[in-house]
N, C-alpha and C positions, 0 to 999 in steps of 0.2 A: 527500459527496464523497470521503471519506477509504475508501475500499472498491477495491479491484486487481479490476479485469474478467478478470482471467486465474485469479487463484489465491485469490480471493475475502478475501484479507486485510484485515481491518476492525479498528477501534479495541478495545483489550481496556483492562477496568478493574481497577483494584488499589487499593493503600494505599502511601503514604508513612507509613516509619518510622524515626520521631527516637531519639538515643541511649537517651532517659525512656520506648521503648515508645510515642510518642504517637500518634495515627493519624489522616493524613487523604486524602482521597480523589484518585485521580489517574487519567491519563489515559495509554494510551502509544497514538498515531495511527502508523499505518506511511509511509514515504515514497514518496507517490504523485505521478505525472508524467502530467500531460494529454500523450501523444504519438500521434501518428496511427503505426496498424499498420496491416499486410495482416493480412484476415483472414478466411477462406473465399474469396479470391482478390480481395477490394473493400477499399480502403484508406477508413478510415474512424478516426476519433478517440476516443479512450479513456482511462481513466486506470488507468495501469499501476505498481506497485509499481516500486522500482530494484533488487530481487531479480531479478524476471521478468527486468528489462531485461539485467541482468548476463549471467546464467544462459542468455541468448539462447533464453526460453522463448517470445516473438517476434517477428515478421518485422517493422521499423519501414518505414514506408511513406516514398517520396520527392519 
């Protein structure tokens, strides 16, 4: 679920690190919004990042 149908942004992996260097595995998920948009002229349901939504990269459906 965590993937933006617009700009294809999906979870990226890393490391948490403690003051000692220690290292353990972490997650960062983007902030994804089930909201219906127009899209090729048919309003239809997707899950869009809140960058997209900002950035008014598209048309929300009413």
């Amino acid at each position: 679920m965590a993937k933006c149908s617009i700009c294809s942004k999906s979870t990226i992996f890393g490391n948490n690190r403690s003051h000692a260097e220690n290292k353990t595995k972490r997650t960062w998920k983007p902030n994804v919004r089930k909201v219906r948009i127009v899209q090729d002229g048919i309003a239809k349901s997707a899950y869009v990042c809140t960058r997209c939504l900002r950035s008014n990269k598209v048309t929300r459906a009413i």
